[in-house]
N, C-alpha and C positions, 0 to 999 in steps of 0.2 A: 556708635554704630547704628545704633536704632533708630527709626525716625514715626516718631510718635504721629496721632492717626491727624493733629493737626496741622502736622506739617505736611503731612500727605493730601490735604484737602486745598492746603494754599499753593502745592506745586503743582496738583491738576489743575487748580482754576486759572493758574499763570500762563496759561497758553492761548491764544487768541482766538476767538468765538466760544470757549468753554463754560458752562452754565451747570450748575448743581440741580437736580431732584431728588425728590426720595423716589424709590424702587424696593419696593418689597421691605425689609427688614436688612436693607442697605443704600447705599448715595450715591447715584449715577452720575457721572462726569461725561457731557454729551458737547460732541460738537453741533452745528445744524442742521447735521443729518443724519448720527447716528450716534449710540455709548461707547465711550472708549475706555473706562475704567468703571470701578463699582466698589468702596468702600465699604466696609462691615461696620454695621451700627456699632458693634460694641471696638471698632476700631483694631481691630487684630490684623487684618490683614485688608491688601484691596486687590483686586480680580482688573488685570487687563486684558481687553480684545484685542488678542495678536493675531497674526497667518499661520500657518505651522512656522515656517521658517525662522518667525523670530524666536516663536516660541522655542523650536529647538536651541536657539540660540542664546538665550538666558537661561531655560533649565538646563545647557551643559555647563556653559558659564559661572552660573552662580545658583548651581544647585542645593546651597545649604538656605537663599531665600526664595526660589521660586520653583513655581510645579504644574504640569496639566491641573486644568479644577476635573474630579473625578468627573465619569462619565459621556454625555454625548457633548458636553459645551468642551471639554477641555479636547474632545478629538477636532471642534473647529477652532480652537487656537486660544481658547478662553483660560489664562495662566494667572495662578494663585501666586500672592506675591506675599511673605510673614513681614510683616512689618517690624518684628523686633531681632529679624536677621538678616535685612537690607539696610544698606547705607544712601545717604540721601543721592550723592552724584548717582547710583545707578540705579534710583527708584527716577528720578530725574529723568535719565537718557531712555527708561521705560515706559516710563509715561509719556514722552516724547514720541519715543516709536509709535503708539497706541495712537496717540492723537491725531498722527500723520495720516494712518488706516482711514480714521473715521473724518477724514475731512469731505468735503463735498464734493463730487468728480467735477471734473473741468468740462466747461461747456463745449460741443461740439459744435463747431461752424459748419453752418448750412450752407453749400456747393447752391451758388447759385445758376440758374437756367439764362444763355443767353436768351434772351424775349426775341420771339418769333415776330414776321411780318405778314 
């Protein structure tokens, strides 16, 4: 059931534009425009950037591996995820969601002006 902190690092970077940093006294998993996840050096758990709604949606779900991270991050949707009581397919489908978040907005098409005479 566990999924050890290496395999947590190979299923964030298996997602396309995904690139590893260090970040403080843990490993950011970023797409190219923003972090979607954040790994604990010592590998215990890793922190995804949810909305509230997903968040609500894995801490009701699967409340015995995931949780608000205390304080102001976890009120904008930043959820602690244990790594030795998450299973891969749903560290998978989370980290999934997470990455979707942070992908780069779509470009807006510029309404062009008929040209004047």
């Amino acid at each position: 059931m566990a999924v050890t902190p290496a395999q947590a690092r190979k299923l964030a970077l298996s997602f396309e534009g995904a690139s590893e940093r260090p970040h403080f006294d843990r490993f950011a998993f970023r797409t190219p425009r923003k972090t979607f996840a954040t790994l604990a050096g010592d590998g215990s758990d890793i922190n995804l950037m949810f909305d509230s709604a997903l968040q609500e949606l894995y801490c009701e779900q699967v409340p015995h591996a995931f949780a608000p991270v205390p304080g102001g991050w976890g009120k904008m949707g930043a959820t602690r995820c244990d790594l030795k009581r998450v299973d891969k397919v749903t560290l998978e489908s989370a980290l999934k969601a997470a990455h979707g978040l942070a992908q780069p907005l779509p470009k807006k098409t510029r309404a062009t002006k008929p040209r004047g005479r």
